[in-house]
C-alpha positions as CSV (number, residue, x, y, z in Angstrom):
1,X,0.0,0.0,0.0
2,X,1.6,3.5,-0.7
3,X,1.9,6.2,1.2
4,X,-1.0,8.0,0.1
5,X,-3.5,5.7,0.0
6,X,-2.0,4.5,3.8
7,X,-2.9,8.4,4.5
8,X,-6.3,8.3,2.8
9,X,-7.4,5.6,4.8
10,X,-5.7,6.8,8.2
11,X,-8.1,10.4,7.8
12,X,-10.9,8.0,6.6
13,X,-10.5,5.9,10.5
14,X,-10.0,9.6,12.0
15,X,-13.0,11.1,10.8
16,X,-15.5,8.0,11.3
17,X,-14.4,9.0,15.5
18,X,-14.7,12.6,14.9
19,X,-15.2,13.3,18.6
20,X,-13.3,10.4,19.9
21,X,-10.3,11.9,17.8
22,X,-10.9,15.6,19.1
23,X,-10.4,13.9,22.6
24,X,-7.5,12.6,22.0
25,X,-5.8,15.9,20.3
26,X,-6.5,18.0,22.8
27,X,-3.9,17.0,25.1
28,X,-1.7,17.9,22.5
29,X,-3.5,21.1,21.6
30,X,-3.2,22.2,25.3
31,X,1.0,21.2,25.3
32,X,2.0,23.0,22.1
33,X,0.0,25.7,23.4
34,X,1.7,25.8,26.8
35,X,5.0,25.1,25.6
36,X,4.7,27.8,22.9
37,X,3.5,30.5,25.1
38,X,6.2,29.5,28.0
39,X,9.1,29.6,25.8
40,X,7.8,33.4,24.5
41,X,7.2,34.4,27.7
42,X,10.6,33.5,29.1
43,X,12.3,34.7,25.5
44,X,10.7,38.3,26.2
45,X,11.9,38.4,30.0
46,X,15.0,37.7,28.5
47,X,15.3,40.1,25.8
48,X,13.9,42.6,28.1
49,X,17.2,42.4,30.2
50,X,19.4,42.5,27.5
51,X,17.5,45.4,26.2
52,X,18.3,47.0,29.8
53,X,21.9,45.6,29.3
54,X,22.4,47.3,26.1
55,X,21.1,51.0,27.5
56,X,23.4,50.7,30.6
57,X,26.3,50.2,28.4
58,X,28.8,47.1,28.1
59,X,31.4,46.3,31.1
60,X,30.0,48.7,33.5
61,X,30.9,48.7,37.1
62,X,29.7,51.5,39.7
63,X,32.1,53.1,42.4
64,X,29.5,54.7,45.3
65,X,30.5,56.4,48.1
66,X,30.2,54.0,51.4
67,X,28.2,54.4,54.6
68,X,29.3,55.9,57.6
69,X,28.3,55.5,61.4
70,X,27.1,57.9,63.9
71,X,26.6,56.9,67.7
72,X,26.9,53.3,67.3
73,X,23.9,53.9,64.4
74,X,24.9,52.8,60.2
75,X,23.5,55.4,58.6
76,X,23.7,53.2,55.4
77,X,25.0,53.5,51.8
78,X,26.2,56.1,49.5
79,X,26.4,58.9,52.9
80,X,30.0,59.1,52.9
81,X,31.3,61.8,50.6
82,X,34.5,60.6,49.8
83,X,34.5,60.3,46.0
84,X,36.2,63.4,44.3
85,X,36.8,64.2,40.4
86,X,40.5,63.4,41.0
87,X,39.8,59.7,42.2
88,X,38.2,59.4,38.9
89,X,40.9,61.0,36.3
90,X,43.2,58.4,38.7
91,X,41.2,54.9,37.8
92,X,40.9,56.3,34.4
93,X,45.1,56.9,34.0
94,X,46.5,54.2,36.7
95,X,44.4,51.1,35.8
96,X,45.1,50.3,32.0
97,X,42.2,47.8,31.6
98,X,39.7,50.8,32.4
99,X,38.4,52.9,29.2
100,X,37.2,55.5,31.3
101,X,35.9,56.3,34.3
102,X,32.8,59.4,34.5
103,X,32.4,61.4,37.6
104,X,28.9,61.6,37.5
105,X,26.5,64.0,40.3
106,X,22.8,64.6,40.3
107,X,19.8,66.7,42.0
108,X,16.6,67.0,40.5
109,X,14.8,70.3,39.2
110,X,12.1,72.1,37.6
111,X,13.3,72.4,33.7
112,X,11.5,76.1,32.4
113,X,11.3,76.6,28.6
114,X,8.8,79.5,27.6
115,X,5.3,79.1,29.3
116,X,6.2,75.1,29.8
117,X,8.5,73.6,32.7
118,X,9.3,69.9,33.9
119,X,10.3,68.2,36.5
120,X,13.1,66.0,35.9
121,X,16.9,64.8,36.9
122,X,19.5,66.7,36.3
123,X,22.7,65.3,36.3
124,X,26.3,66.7,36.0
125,X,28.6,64.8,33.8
126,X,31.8,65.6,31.3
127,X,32.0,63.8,28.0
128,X,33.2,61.1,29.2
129,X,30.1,59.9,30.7
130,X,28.0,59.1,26.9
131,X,31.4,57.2,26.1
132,X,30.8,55.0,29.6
133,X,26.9,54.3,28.7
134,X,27.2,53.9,25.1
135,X,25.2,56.8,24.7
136,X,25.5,59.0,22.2
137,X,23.8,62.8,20.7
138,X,21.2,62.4,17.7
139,X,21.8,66.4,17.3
140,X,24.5,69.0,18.5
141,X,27.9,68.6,20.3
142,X,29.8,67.7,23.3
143,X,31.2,69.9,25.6
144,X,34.4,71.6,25.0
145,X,37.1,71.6,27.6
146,X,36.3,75.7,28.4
147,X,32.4,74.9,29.0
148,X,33.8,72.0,31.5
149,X,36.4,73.7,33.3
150,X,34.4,77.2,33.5
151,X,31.0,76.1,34.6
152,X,29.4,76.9,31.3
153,X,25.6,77.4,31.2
154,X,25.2,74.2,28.5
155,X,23.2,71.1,28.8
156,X,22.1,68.1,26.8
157,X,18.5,67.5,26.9
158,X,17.0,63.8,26.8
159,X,14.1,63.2,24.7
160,X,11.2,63.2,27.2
161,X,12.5,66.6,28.5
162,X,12.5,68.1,24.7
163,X,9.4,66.6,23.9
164,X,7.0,67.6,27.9
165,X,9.3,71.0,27.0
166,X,9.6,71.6,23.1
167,X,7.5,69.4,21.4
168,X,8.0,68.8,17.8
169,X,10.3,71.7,17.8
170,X,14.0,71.5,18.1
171,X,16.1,72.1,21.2
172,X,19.4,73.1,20.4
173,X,20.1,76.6,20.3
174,X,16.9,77.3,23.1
175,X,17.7,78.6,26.5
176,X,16.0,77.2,29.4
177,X,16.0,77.9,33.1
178,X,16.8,75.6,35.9
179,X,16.5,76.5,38.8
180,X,16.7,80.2,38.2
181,X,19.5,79.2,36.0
182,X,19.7,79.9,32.2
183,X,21.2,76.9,30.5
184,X,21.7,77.2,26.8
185,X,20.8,73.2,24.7
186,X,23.7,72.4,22.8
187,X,22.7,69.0,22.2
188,X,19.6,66.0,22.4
189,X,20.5,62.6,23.8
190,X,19.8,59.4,21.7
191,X,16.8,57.8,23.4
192,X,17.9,55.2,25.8
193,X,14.8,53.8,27.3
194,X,13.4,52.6,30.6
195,X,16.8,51.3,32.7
196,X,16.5,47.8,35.2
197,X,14.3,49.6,37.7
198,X,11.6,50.8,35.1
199,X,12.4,54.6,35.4
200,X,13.0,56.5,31.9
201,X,16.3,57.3,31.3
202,X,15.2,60.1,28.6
203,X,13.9,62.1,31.4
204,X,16.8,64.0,32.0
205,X,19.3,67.0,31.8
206,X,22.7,66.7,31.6
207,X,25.1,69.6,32.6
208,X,28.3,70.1,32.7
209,X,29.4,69.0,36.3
210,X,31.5,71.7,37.5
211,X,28.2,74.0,35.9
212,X,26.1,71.8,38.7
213,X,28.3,71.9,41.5
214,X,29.3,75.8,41.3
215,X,25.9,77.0,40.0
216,X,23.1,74.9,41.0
217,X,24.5,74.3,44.4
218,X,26.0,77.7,44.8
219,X,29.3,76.4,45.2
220,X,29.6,75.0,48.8
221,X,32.6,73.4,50.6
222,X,31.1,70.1,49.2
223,X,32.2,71.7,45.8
224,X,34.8,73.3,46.2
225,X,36.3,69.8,47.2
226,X,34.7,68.3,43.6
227,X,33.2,65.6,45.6
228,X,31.4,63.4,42.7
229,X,27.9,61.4,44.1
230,X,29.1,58.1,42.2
231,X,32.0,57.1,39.7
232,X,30.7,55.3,36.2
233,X,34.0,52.4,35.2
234,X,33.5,50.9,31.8
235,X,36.1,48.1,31.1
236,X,37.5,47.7,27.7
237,X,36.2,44.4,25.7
238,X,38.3,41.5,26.7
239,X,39.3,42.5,30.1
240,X,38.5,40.6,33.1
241,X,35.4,42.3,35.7
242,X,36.1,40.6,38.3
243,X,40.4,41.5,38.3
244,X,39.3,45.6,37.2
245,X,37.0,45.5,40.1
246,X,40.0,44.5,42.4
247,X,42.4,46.7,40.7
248,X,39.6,49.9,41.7
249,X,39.9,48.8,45.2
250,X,43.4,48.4,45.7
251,X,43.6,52.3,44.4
252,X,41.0,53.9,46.5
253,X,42.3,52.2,49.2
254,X,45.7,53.9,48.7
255,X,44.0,56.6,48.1
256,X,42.3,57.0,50.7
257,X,45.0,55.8,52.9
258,X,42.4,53.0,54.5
259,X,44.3,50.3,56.9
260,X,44.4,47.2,56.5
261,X,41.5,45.3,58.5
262,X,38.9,48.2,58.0
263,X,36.3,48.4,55.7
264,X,36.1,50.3,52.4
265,X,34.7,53.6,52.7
266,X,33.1,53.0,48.8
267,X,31.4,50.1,46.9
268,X,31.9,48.5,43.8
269,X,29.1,47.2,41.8
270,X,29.5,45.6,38.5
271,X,26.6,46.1,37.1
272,X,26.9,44.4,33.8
273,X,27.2,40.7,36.0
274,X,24.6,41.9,37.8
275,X,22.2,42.3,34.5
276,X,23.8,39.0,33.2
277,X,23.0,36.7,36.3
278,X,19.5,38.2,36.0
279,X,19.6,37.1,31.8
280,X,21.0,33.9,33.2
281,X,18.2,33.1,35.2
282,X,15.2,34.6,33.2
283,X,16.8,31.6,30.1
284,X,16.6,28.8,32.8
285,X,13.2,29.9,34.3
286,X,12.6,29.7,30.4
287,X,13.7,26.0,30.3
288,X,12.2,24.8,33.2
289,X,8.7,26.7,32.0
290,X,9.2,24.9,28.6
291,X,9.9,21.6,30.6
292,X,6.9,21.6,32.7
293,X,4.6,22.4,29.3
294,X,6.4,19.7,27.5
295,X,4.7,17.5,30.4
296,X,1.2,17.7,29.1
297,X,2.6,17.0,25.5
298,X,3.8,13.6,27.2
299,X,0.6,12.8,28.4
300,X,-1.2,13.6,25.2
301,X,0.8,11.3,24.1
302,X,-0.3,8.7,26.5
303,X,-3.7,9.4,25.4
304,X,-2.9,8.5,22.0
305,X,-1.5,5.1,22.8
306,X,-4.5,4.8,24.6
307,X,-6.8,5.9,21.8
308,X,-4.9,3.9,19.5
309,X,-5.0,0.2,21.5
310,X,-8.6,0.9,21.8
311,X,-8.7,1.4,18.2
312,X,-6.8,-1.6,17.5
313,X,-9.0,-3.5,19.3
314,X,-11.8,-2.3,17.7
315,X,-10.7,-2.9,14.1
316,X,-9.0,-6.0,14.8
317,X,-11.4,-7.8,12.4
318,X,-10.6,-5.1,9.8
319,X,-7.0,-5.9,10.3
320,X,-7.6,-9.8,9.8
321,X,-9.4,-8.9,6.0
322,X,-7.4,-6.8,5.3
323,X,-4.2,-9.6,5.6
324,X,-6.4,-11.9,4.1
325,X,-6.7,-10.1,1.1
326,X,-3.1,-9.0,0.8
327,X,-2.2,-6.9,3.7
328,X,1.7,-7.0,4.9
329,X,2.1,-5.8,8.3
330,X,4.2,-3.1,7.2
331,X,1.0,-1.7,5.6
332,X,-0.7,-2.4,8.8
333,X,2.2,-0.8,10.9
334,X,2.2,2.5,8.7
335,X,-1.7,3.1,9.0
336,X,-1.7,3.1,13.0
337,X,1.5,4.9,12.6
338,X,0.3,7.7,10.2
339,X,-2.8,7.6,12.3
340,X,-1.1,8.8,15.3
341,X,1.1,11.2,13.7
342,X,-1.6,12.8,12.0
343,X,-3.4,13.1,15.3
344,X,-0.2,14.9,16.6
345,X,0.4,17.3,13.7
346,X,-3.4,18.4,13.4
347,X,-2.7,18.9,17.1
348,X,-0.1,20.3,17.0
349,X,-1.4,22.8,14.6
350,X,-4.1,23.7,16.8
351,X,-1.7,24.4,19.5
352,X,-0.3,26.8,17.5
353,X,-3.2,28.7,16.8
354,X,-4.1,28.5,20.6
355,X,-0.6,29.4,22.2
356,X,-0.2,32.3,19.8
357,X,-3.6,34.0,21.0
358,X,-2.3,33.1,24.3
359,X,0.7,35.0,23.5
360,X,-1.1,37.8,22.5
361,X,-3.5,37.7,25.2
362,X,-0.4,37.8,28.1
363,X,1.4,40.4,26.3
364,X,-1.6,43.0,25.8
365,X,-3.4,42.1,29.0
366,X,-0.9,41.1,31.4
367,X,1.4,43.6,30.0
368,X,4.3,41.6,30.0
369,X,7.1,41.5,27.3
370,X,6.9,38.3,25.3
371,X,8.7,37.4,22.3
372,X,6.9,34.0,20.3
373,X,9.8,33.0,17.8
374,X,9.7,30.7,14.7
375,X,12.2,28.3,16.5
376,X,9.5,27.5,19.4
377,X,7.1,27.1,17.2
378,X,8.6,24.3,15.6
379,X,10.1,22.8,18.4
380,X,7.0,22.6,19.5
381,X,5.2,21.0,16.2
382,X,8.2,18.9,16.1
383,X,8.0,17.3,19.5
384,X,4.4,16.8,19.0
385,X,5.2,14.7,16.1
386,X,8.0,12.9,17.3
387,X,5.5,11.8,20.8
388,X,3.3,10.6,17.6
389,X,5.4,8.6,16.8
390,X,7.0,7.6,20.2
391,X,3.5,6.6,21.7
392,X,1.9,5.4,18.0
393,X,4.6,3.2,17.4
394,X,3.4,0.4,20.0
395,X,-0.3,0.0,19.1
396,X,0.8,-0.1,15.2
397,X,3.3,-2.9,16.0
398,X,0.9,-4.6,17.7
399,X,-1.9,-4.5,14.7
400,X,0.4,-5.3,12.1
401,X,1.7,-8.5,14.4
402,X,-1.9,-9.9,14.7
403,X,-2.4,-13.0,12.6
404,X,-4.8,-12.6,9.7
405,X,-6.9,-16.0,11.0
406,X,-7.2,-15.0,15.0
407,X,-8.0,-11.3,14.0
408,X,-10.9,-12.7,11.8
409,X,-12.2,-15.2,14.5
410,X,-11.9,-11.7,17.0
411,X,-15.3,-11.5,18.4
């Protein structure tokens, strides 16, 4: 019997059970549709991280001031003002695997521009701070080295500033106030996106630092001492974290003249490992996900054997003409066989449909990022044909081994 006419007849035994055979797919259905909608589920909280990877910039680590105590109480991190501008310029020119290390400060402020103003962050950077994030202008310049070193009235504006503030109309060249202060735009930030914590990183100002410290603060003993809130590291490709990191500490340690046995008045965080152990485990919550889905495709399978030796039993008498008449039991074999596949693909198919509008349903209602790729899909459609075949093979072997005179004696 060919191929075809093996297929004709395993629709023909499908369709005579119509519900019977609906049964039977819809533990598959239900598997491909789980495993399908798992897998995108887990592929978008994984892109989403490397998303938020790829706006902090590659190879970052973070040098914060530490804590500090008072009467016996921690007063926690970040309130020991220790970090300076020259600190800084020394990890950037002492430690060769470093590409440069930004001094980075920040307040928040009201943003005025006409009859419009903002609330936003306002940071104080030099250039070398876009270079660290991988950031980069979509209009205008940098700052020149006069505008850094004389507290120049210059910013760079992020896109949700220039848009609350400007609207369609372009920035650079407009003067705004902050604070009392006006700042001329020389240049728009590239939009960057929401960072690891959700908050939008194109809600912002950038100014030159010594611009912040000497006139938004007023230029206090705080800045007269050039004391930076945190330090921004980036690493050049290649170049080991984990030996920079150490290589930072050993320097502000000197430094800052620290003994051995007491604590570091700063903290290091690399953020980049950070992101990556979170990447890490959002792809093997993926797997496990896709593993415990792939559990209902198992037992659809079951239900097919099931289906199957029920069917076999039913059509043993069928199977006992048709030998008598010509039959091999390969012919026999590749009916039940095709007949379980078939049940698996047209399941399989209808998983699709399913675990794509489940897809869609999770990422518009839920709200979460998903990501349904071609790959899953047929991983999915695949395994659902190879448990077919798995779980069909045993009832087919066992029609085609009947022998043509028992089957037609079968009451």
């Amino acid at each position: 019997m060919s191929l075809l006419a093996a297929l004709r007849s395993a629709l023909r035994a499908l369709l005579a059970n119509t519900l019977r055979s609906i049964l039977t797919m819809l533990g598959i259905i239900i598997g491909v549709a789980a495993v399908i909608t798992m897998i995108a589920v887990g592929s978008g909280a994984t892109e989403r991280v490397q998303a938020q990877m790829m706006g902090l910039g590659s190879n970052i680590m973070l040098v914060l001031p530490g804590g500090v105590s008072q009467a016996g109480v921690r007063l926690g991190a970040q309130t020991r003002q220790r970090l300076t501008e020259e600190d800084a310029m020394a990890i950037g020119l002492e430690i060769p695997e470093v590409q440069v290390a930004a001094p980075t400060t920040r307040t928040s402020g009201q943003v005025v521009g006409g009859n419009t103003n903002w609330g936003t962050t306002i940071f104080g950077v030099n250039n070398d701070y876009l270079e660290a994030r991988d950031w980069s202008l979509v209009s205008g310049r940098l700052f020149d080295p006069a505008e850094l070193a004389g507290s120049a009235k210059v910013a760079w504006m992020g896109q949700t500033v220039a848009r609350e503030i400007f609207g369609e109309q372009d920035p650079v060249d407009q003067v705004v106030r902050v604070r009392g202060v006006p700042m001329k735009i020389i240049g728009v930030l590239a939009k960057k996106g929401q960072n690891s914590m959700g908050q939008d990183q194109d809600d912002a100002l950038m100014i030159p630092i010594s611009t912040l410290r000497n006139r938004i603060w007023g230029g206090d003993a705080t800045s007269r001492l050039k004391r930076v809130g945190s330090i921004m590291v980036k690493v050049r490709e290649g170049q080991s974290m984990k030996g920079v990191e150490d290589s930072v500490k050993d320097l502000l340690r000197q430094r800052f003249k620290v003994p051995v046995g007491i604590d570091d008045p700063f903290q290091v965080r690399n953020l980049t490992e950070i992101l990556q152990a979170q990447e890490e485990s959002s792809r093997i919550m993926t797997l496990l996900l896709a593993a415990v889905a792939g559990i209902s495709l198992i037992i659809g399978g079951i239900g097919i054997m099931n289906i199957m030796l029920v069917s076999v039993t039913e059509r043993t008498r069928e199977i006992g003409l048709r030998m008598a008449v010509g039959a091999r039991g390969k012919d026999i074999l590749a009916q039940f066989l095709i007949e379980a596949v078939t049940l698996s693909l047209i399941g399989g198919a209808l998983g699709v449909l399913l675990g794509a509008g489940a897809t869609w349903a999770v990422g518009n209602f839920a709200g979460w990022q998903v990501s349904m790729s071609v790959a899953s899909i047929v991983l999915a459609v695949g395994f659902s044909a190879l448990v077919g075949i798995f779980f069909g093979f045993y009832p087919a072997r066992r029609a085609s081994k009947l022998l043509p005179i028992q089957a037609l004696r079968y009451e």
